[in-house]
N, CA, C and O of each residue as an XYZ file, in Angstrom:
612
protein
N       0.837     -1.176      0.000
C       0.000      0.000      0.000
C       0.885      1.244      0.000
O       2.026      1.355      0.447
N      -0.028      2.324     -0.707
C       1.024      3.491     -0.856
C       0.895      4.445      0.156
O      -0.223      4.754      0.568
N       2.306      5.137      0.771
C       1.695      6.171      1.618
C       0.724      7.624      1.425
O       1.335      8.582      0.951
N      -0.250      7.762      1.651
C      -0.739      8.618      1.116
C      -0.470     10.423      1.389
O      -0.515     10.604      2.606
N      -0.281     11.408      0.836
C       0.000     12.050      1.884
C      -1.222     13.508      1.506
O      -1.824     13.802      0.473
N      -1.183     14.159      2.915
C      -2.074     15.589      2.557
C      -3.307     15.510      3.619
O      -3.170     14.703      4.539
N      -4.076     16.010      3.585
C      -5.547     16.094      4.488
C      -6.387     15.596      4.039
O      -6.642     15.877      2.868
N      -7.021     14.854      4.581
C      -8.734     14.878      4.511
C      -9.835     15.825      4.577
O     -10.046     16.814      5.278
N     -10.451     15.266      3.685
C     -12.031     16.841      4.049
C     -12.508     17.021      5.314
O     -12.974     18.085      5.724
N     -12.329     15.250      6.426
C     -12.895     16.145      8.036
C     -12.107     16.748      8.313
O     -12.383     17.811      8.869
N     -10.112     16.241      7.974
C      -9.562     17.117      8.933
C      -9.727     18.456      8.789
O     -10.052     19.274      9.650
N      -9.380     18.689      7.184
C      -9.642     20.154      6.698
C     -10.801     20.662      7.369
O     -10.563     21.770      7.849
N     -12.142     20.202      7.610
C     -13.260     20.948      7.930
C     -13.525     21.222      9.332
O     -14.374     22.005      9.759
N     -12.483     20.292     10.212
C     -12.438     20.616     11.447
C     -11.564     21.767     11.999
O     -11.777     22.346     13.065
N     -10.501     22.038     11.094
C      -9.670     23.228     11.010
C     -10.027     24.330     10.387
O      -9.262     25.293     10.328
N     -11.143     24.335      9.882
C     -11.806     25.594      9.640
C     -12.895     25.836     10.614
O     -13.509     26.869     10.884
N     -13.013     24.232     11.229
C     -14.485     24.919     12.142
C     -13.549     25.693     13.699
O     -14.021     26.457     14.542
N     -12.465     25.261     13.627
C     -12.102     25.651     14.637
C     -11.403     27.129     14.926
O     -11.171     27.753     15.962
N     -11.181     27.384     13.546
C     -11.188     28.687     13.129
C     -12.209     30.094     13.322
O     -12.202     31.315     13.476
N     -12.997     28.986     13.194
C     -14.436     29.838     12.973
C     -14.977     30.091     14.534
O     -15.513     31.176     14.760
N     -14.866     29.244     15.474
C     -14.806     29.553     16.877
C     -14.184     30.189     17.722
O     -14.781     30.724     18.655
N     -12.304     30.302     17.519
C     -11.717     31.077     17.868
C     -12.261     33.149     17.290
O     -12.494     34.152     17.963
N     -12.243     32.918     16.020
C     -12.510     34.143     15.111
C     -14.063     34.684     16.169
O     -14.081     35.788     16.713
N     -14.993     33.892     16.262
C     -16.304     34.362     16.833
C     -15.982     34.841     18.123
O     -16.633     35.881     18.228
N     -15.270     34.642     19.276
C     -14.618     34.643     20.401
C     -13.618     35.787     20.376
O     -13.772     36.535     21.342
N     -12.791     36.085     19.682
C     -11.810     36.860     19.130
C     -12.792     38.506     19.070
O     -12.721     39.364     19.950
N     -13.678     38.607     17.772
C     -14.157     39.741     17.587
C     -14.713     40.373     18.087
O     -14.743     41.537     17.689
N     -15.569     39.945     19.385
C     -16.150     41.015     20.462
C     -14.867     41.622     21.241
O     -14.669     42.836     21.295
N     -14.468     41.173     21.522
C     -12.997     41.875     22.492
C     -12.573     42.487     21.608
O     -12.570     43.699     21.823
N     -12.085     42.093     20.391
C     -11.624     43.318     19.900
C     -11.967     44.416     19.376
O     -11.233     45.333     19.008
N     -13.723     44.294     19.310
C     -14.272     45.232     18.995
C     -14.351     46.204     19.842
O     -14.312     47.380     19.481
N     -14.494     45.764     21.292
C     -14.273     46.563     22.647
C     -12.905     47.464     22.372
O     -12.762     48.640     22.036
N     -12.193     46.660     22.591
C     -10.730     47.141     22.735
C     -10.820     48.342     22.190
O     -10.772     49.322     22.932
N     -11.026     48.563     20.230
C     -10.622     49.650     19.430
C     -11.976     50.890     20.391
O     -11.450     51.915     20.825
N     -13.526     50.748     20.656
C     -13.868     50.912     20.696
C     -13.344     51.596     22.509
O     -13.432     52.823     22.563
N     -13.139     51.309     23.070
C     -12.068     52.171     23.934
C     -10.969     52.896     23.890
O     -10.638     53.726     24.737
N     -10.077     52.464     22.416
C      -8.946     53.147     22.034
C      -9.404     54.467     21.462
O      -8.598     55.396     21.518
N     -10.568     54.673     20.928
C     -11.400     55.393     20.404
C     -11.652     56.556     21.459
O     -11.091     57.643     21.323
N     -12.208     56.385     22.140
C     -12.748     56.878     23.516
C     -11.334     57.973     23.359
O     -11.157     59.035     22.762
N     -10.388     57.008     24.313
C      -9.047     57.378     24.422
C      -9.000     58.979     23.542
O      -8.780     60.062     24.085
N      -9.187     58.824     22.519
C      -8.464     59.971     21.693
C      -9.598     61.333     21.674
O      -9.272     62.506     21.493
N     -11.240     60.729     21.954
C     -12.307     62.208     22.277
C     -11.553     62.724     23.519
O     -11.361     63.938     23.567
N     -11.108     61.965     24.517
C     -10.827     62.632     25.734
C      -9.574     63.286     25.328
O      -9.530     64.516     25.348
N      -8.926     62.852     25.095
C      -7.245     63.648     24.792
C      -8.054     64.896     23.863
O      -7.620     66.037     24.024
N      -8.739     64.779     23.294
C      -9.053     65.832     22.163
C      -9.830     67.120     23.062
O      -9.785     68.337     22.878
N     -10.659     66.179     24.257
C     -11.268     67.425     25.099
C     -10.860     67.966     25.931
O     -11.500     68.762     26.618
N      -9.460     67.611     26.106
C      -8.718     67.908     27.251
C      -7.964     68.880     26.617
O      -8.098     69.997     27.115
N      -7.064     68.787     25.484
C      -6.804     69.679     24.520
C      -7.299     70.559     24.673
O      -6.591     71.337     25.313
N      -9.066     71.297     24.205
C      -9.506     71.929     23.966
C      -9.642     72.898     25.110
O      -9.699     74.124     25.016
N      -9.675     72.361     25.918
C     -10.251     72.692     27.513
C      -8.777     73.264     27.836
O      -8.820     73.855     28.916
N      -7.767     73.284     27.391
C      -6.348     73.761     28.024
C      -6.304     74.904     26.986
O      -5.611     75.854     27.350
N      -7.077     75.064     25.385
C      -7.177     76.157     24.922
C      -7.635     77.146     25.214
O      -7.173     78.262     24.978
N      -8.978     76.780     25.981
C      -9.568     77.527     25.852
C      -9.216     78.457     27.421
O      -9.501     79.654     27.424
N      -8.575     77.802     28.742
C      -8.020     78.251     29.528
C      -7.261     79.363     28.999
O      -7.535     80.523     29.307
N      -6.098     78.982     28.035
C      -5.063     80.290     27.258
C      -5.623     81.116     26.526
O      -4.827     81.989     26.180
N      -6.861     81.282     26.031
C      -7.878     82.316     25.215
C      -8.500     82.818     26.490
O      -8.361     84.041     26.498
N      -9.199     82.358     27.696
C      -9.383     83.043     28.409
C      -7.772     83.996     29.323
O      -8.059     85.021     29.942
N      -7.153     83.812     29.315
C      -6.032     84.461     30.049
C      -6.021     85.792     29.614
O      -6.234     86.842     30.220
N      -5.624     85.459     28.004
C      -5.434     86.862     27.379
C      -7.035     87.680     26.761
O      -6.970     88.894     26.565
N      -8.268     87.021     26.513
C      -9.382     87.879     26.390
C     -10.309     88.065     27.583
O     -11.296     88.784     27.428
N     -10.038     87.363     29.007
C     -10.961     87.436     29.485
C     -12.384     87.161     29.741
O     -13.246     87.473     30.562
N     -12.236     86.330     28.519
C     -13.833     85.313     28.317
C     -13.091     83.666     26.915
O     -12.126     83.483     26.173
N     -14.270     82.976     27.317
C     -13.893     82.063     26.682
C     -14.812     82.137     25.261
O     -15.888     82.729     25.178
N     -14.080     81.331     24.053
C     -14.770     81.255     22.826
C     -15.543     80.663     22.552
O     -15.414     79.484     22.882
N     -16.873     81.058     21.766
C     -17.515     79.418     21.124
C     -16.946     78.921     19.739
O     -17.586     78.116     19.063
N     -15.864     79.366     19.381
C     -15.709     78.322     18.078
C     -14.084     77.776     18.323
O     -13.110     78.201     18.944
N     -14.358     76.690     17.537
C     -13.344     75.674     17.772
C     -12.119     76.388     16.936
O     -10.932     76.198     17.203
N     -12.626     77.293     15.818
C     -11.352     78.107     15.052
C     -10.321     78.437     15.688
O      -9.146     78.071     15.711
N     -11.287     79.602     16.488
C     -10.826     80.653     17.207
C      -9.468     80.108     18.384
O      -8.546     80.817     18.788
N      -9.753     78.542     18.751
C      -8.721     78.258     19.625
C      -7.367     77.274     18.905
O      -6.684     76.561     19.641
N      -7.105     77.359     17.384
C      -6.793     77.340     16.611
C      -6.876     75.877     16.061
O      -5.869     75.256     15.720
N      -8.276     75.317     15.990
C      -8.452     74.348     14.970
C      -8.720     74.635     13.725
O      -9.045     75.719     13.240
N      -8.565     73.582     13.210
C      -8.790     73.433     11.262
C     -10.493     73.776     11.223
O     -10.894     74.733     10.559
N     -11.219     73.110     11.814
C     -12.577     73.240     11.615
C     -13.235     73.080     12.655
O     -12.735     72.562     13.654
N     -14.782     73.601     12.589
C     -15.425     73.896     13.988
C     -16.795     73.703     13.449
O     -17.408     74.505     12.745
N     -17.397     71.976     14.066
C     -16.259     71.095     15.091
C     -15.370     70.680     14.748
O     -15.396     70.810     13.524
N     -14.231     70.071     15.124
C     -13.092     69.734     15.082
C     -13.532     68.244     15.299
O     -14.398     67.723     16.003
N     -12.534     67.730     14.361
C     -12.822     66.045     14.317
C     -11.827     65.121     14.755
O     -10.722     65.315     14.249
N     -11.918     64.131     15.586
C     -11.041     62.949     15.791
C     -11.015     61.879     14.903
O     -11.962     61.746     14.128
N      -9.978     61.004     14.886
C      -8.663     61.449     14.479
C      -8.859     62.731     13.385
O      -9.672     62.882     12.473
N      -7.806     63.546     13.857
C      -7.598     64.558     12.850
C      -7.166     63.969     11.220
O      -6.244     63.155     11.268
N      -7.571     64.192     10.135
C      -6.982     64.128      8.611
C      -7.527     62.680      8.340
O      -7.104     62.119      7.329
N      -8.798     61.744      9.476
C      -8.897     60.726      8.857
C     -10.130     60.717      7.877
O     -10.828     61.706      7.653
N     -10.314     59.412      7.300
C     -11.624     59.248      6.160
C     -12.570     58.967      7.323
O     -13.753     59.128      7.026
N     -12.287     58.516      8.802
C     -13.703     58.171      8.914
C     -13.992     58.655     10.555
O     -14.261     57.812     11.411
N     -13.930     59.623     10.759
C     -13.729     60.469     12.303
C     -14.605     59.401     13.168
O     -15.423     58.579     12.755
N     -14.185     59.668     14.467
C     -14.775     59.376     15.480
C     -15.965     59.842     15.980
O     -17.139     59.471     15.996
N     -15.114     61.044     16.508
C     -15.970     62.434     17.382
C     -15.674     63.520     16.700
O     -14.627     63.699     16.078
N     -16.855     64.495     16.824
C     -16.957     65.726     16.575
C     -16.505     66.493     18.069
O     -17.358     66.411     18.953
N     -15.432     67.112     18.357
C     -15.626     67.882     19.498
C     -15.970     69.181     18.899
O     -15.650     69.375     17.727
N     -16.817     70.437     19.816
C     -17.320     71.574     19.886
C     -17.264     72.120     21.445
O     -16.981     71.613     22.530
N     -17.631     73.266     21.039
C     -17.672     74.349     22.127
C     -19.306     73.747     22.726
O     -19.969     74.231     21.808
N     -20.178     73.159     23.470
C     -21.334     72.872     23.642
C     -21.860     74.412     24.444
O     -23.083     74.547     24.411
N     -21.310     75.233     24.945
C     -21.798     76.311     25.964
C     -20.809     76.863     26.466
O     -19.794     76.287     26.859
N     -21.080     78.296     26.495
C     -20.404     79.317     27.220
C     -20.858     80.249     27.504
O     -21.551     80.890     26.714
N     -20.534     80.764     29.141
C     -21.728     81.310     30.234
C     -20.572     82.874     30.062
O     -19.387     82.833     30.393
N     -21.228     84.082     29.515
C     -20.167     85.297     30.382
C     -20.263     85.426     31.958
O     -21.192     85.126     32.708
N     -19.031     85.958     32.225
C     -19.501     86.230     33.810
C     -20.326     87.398     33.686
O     -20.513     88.253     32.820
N     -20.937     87.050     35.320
C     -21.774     88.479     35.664
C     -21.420     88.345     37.072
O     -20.784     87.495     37.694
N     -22.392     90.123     37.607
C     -21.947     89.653     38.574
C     -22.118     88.583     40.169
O     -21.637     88.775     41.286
N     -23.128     87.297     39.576
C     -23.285     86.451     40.172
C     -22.941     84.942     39.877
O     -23.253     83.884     40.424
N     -22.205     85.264     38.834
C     -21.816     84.141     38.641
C     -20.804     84.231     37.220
O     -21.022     84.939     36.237
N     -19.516     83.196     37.453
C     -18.310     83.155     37.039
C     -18.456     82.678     35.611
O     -19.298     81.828     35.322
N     -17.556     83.275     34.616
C     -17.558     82.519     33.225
C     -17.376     81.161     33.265
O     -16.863     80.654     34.263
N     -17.822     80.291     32.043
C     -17.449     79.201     32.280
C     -17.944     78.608     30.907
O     -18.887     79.082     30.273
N     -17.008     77.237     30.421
C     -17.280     76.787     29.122
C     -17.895     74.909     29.274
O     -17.675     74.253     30.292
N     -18.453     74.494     28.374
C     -18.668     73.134     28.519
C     -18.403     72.798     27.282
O     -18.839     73.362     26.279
N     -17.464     71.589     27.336
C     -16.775     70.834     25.661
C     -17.519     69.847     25.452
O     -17.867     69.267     26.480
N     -18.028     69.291     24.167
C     -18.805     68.223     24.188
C     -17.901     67.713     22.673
O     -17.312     68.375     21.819
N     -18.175     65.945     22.877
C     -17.189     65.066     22.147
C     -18.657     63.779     21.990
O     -19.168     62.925     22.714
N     -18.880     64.378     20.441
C     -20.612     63.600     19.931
C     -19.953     62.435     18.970
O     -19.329     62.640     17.929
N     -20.282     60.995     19.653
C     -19.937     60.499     17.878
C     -20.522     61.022     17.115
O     -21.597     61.618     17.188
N     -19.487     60.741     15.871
C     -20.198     60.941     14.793
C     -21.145     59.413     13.971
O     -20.960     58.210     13.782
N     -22.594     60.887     13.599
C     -23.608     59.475     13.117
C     -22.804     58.846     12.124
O     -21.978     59.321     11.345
N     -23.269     57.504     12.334
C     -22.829     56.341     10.973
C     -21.520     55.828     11.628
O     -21.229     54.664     11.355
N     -20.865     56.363     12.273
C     -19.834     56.248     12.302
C     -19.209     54.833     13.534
O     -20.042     54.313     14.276
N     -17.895     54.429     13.577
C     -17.279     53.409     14.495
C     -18.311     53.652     15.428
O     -19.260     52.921     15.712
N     -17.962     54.957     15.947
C     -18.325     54.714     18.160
C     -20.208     55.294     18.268
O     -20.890     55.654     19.228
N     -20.643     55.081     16.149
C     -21.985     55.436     16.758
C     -22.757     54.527     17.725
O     -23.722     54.966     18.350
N     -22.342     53.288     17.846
C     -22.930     52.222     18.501
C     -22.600     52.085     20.190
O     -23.206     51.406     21.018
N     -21.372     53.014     20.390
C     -20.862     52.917     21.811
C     -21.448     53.594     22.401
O     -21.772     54.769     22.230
N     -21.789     52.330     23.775
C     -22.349     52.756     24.905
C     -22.121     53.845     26.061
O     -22.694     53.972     27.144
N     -21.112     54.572     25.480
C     -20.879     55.769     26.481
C     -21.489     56.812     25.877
O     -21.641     57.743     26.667
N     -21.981     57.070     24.571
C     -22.295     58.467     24.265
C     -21.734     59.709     23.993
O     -20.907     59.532     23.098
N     -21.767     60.691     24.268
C     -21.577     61.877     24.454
C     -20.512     62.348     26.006
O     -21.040     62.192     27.107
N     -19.424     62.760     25.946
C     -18.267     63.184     26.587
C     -18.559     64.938     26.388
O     -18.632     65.743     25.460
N     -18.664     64.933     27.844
C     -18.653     66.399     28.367
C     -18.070     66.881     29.096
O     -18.435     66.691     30.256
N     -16.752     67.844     28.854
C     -15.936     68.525     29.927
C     -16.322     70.229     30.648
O     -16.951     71.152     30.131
N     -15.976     70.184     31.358
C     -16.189     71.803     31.647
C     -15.100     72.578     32.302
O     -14.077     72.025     32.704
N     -15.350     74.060     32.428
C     -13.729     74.462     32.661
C     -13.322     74.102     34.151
O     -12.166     74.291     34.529
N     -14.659     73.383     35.304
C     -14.446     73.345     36.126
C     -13.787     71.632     36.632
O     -13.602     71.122     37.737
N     -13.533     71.030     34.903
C     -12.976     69.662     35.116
C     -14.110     68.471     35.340
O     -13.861     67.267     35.285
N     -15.591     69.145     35.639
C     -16.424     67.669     35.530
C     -16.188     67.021     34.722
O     -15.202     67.463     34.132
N     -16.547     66.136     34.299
C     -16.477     64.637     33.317
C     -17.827     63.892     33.390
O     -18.153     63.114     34.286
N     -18.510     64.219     32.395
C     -19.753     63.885     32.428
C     -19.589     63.036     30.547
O     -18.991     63.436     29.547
N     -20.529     61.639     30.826
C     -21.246     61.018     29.809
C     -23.062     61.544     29.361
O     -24.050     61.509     30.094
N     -22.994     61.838     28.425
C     -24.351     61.920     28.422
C     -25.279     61.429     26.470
O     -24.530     61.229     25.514
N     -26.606     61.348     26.316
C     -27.270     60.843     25.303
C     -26.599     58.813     25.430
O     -26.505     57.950     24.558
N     -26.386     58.800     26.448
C     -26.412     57.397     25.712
C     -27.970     56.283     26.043
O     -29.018     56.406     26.677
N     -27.296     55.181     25.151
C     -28.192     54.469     24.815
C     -29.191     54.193     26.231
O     -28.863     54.570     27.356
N     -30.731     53.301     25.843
C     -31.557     53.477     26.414
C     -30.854     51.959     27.725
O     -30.940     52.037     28.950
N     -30.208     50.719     26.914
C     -29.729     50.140     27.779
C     -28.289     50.095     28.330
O     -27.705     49.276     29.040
N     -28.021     50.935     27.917
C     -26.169     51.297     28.150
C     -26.199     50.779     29.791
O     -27.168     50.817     30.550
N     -24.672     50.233     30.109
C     -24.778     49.649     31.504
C     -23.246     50.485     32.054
O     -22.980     50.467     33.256
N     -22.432     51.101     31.187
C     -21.663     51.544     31.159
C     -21.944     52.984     32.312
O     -22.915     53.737     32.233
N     -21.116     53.062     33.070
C     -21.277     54.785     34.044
C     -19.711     55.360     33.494
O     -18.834     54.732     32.902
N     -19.747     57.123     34.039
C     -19.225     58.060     33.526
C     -17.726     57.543     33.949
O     -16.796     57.912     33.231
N     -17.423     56.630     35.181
C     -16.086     56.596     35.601
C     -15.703     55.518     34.597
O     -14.535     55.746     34.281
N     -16.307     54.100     33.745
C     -16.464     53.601     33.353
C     -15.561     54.279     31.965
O     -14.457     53.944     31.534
N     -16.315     55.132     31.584
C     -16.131     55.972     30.240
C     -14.769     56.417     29.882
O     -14.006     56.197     28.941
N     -14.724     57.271     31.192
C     -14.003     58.120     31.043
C     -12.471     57.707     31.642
O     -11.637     58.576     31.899
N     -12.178     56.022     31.855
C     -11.285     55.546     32.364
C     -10.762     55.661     33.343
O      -9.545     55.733     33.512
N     -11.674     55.700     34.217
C     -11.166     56.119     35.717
C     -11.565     54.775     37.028
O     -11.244     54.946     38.204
């Protein structure tokens, strides 16, 4: 008898099924993962903004509503910067003048963008203010995710 050599169709089909189990197992985590790496870069982006807009208040004495003015490309300003398929839109969401009962103050907001990767993520909407809160907000109706959650803390 001759030696035969090479695979069989079960073995072959058991090495694809087993493929196919690891791969199913595999793609939720990593969908998490990017989907936090994501996160990662609205916050760096609102933290950014929020340290601009500190240095525009120094020298005008009030803070801005446009993202120009604290020298972005566009307003809103998009994460990743120069890509085909942004994350987040950050913007100026509000800005209070002082009076005299109460102190100026700005709130940054970091919206996915619709259609987009993190439209499906359960954190929503990232809100900073000049007083450093860290607020999540618009998210989903079953989101289980909280703001310390979000915001990596």
């Amino acid at each position: 008898m001759k030696n035969k050599r090479g695979f069989s169709l079960i073995e072959l089909m058991v090495v694809v099924a087993i493929i196919g189990i690891l791969t199913a197992i595999a793609m939720p985590s990593y969908n998490n993962y990017m989907m936090r790496s994501h996160r990662i870069e609205a916050i760096n982006g609102l933290l950014d903004a929020a340290s601009r807009e500190s240095r525009y208040y120094t020298t005008n004495n009030s803070y801005t509503t446009s993202m120009t003015t604290l020298g972005y490309a566009a307003d809103p300003y998009q994460v990743p910067t120069g890509s085909a398929t942004p994350y987040y839109n950050i913007s100026v969401f509000n800005v209070t003048v002082a009076s005299a009962t109460a102190p100026a103050s700005f709130t940054l907001q970091a919206v996915p963008v619709p259609g987009g990767p993190q439209a499906s993520d359960n954190c929503g909407t990232f809100t900073y203010t000049d007083l450093g809160q860290r607020r999540i907000t618009n998210q989903p109706a079953n989101a289980t995710d909280t703001s310390a959650t979000c915001w990596g803390r």
